[in-house]
C-alpha positions as CSV (number, residue, x, y, z in Angstrom):
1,X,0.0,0.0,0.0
2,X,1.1,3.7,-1.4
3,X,0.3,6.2,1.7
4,X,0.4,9.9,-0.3
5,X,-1.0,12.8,0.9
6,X,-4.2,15.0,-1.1
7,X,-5.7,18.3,-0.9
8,X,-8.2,20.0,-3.2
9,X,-7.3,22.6,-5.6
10,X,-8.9,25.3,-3.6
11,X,-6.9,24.5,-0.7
12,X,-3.8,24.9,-3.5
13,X,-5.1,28.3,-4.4
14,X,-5.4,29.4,-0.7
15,X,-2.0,28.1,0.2
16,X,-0.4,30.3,-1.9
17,X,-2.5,33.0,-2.3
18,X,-4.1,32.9,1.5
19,X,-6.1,36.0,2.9
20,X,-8.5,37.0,5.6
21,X,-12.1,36.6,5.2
22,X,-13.9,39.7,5.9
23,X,-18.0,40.0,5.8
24,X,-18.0,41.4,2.4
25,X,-16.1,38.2,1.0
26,X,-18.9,35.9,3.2
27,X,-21.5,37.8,1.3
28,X,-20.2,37.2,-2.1
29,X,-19.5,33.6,-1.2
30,X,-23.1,33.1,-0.6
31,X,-23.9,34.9,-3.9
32,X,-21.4,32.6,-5.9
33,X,-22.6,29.0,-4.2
34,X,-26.5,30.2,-4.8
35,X,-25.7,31.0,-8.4
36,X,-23.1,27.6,-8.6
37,X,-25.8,25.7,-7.5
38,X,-28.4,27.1,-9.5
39,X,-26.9,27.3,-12.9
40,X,-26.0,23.4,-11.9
41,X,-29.2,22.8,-11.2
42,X,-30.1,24.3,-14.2
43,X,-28.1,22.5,-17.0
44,X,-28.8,19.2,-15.4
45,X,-32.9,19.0,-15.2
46,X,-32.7,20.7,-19.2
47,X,-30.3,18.0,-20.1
48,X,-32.8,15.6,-18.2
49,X,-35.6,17.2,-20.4
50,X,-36.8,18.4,-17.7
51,X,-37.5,22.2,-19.0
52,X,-37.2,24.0,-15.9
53,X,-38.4,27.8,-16.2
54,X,-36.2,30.4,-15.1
55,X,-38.3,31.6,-12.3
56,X,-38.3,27.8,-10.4
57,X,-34.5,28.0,-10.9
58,X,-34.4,31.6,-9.2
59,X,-36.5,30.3,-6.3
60,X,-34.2,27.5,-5.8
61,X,-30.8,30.7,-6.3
62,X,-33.0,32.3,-3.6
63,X,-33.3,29.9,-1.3
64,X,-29.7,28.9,-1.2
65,X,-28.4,32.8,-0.7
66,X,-30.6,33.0,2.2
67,X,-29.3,29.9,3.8
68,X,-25.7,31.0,2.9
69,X,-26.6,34.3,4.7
70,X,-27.7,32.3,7.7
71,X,-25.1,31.0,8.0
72,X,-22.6,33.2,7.8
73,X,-24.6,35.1,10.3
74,X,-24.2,38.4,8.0
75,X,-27.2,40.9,7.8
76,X,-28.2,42.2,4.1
77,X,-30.6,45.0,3.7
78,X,-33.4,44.0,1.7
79,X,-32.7,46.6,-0.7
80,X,-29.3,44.9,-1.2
81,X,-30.6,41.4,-1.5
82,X,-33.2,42.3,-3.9
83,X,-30.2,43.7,-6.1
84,X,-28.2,40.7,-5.6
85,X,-31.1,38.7,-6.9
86,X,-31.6,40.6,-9.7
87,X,-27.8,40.1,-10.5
88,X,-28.6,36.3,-10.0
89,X,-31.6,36.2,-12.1
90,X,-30.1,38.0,-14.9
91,X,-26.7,35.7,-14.8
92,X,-29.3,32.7,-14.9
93,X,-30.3,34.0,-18.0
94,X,-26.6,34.6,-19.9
95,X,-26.3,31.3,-18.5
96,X,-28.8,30.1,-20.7
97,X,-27.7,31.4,-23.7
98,X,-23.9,30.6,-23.4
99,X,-21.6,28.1,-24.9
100,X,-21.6,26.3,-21.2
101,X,-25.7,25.7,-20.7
102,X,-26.2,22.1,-19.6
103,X,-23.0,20.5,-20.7
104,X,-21.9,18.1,-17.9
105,X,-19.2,18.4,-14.8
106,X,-16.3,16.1,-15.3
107,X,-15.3,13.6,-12.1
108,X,-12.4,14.8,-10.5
109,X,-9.4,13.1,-11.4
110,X,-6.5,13.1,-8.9
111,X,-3.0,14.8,-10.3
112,X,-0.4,12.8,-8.5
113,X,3.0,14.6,-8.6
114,X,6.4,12.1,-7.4
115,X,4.3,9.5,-6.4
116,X,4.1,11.4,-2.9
117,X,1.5,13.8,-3.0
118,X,-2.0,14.4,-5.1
119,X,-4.3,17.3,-6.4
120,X,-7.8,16.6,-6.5
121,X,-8.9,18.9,-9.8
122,X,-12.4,19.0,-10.8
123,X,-13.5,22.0,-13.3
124,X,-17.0,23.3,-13.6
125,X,-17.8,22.0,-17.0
126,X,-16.6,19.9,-20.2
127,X,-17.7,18.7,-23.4
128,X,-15.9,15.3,-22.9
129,X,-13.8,15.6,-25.7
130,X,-11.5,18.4,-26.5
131,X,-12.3,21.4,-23.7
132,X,-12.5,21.7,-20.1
133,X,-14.8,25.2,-18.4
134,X,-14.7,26.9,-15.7
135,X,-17.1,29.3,-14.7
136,X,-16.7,32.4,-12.5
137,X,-19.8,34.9,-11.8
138,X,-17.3,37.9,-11.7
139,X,-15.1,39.8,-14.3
140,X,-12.1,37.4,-14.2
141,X,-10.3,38.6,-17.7
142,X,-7.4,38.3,-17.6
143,X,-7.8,35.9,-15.1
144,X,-5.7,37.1,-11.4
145,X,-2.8,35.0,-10.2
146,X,-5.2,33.3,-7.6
147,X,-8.0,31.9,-10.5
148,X,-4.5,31.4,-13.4
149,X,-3.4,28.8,-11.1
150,X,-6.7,27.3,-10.6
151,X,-6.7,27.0,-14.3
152,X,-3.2,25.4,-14.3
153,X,-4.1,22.6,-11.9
154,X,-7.0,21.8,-13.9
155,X,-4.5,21.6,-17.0
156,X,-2.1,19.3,-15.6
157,X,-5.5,16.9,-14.5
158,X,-6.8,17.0,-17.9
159,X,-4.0,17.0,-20.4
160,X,-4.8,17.4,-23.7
161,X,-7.8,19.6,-23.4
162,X,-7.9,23.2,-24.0
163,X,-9.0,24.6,-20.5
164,X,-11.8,28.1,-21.1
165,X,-12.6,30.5,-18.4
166,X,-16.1,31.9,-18.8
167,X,-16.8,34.7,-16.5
168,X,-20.6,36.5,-16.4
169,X,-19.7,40.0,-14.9
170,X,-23.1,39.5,-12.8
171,X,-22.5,43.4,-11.7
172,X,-23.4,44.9,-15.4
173,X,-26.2,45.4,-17.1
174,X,-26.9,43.5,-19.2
175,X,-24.6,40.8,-17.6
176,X,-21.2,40.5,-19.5
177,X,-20.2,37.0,-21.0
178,X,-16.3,37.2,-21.0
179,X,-14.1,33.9,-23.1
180,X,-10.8,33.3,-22.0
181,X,-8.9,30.5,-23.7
182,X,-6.1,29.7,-21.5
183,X,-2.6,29.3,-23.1
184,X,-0.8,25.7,-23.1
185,X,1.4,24.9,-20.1
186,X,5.2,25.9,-20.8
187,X,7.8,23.7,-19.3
188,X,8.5,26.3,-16.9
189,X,4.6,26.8,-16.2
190,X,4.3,23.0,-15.5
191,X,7.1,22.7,-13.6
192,X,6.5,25.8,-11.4
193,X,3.0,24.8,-10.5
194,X,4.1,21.1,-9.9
195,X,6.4,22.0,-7.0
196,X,3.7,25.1,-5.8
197,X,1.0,21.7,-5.6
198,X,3.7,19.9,-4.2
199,X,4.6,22.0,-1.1
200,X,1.2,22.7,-0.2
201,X,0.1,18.8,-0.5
202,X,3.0,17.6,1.5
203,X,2.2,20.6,3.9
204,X,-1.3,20.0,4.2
205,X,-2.5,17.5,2.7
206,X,-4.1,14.3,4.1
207,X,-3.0,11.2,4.1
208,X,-4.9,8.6,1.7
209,X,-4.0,5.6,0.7
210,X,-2.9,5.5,-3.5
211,X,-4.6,2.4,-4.0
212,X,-8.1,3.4,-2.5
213,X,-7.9,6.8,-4.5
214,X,-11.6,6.3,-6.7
215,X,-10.8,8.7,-9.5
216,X,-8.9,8.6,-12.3
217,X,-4.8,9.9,-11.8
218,X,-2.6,11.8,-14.2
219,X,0.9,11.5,-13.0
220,X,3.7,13.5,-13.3
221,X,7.4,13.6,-11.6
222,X,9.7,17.1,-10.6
223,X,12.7,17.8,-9.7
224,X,12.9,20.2,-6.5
C-alpha cells in the first residue's frame, strides 16, 4: 500500500494566495454558491428534459443565498438582497444562452506529482472531448494569479484539453459574458505549478492511501 498525501485545488489556491475573510467576502460567497448551485441545477434537469423555467431556478438561487446568509450570520438590507437577486436572475439567463448551458461536470481526477502527493482537480464543465470550463460569476479577464493557477491545476488533471474561463460580470447590465482561452502549459509553467501543488500537499494534505484513490490519476514527476 502507497500512503500519499491529497488536498483539493482550492486548498492549493489558498496556500499560496491565502487572505482574511472579511463580511463582504462571506457575502459574495453566498452569492457565488447560490448561483453555482443554481446554474447546476439548471443545465442538469434541461439535459434531463426536464424544462425548468427560469423563475423555479431563481427560487431554488434564492433559497440557497438566504441559507448562505444564515449561516454566515451576516445581515443584508433588503434593498441589497433584492439587487443581488436581480444580479442572480439575470446571470441565470446569460447562463442560458452561453456556450456552457447544460454541458456536464467532469469527475475529478487526482493529479499525483512524485508518487508522494496528489491534487484533487475537478473544473466546472466539459464537453468530454476536447475542452474543459470553468465558470466564474465575476469579471475574471485576464484571469488574477489566484484563479490562473486554478486553471493550471485543472491543465495538468486533464491533459490534452484546451482549458476556457467563462466569466458572467453579474454586476453589469446587461450581464457580461467574457471567453478566456487559457494558453498551453510551458515547461517552466508545468514545472513551477508542480512544485507550488507539491509544497502545499505535502504541507497540508491528508494522508490517503494510493490504492483506495476512486478517481482517475494523471501523474507527473519534478525535480525540486
Amino acid at each position: 500500500m502507497t500512503t500519499i498525501r491529497v488536498v483539493a485545488a482550492h486548498e492549493v489556491v489558498r496556500g499560496i494566495y491565502p487572505r482574511p475573510v472579511t463580511e463582504k467576502d462571506e457575502l459574495a460567497i453566498a452569492v457565488g454558491r447560490a448561483i453555482d448551485s443554481a446554474l447546476s441545477k439548471f443545465g442538469h434537469e434541461y439535459s434531463h428534459n426536464l424544462r425548468p423555467t427560469a423563475a423555479s431556478i431563481l427560487a431554488f438561487a434564492t433559497e440557497v443565498l438566504d441559507e448562505g446568509i444564515r449561516d454566515a450570520d451576516i445581515e443584508v438590507p433588503v434593498p441589497d438582497r433584492d439587487r443581488i437577486l436581480g444580479e442572480i436572475a439575470n446571470t441565470i439567463r446569460a447562463y442560458r444562452k452561453s456556450e456552457i448551458f447544460a454541458l456536464p461536470r467532469p469527475r475529478s481526477r487526482l493529479v499525483l506529482i512524485n508518487g508522494q502527493a496528489g491534487v484533487y482537480a475537478q473544473p466546472d464543465y466539459w464537453d468530454r472531448q476536447s475542452r474543459f470550463y470553468e465558470m466564474k460569476s465575476f469579471r475574471t479577464s485576464p484571469p488574477p494569479p489566484d484563479v490562473d493557477l486554478q486553471l493550471r491545476l485543472f491543465q495538468l488533471a486533464f491533459p490534452g484539453l484546451t482549458g476556457i474561463l467563462i466569466s458572467f460580470d453579474r454586476h453589469s447590465v446587461p450581464v457580461t459574458v467574457r471567453r478566456y482561452e487559457c494558453p498551453p502549459l510551458t515547461d517552466g509553467s508545468r514545472r513551477e505549478t508542480l512544485l507550488l501543488a507539491l509544497r502545499i500537499a505535502l504541507e497540508v494534505g491528508q494522508e490517503k492511501v494510493l490504492e483506495q484513490v476512486d478517481a482517475q490519476t494523471v501523474g507527473y514527476t519534478v525535480e525540486p
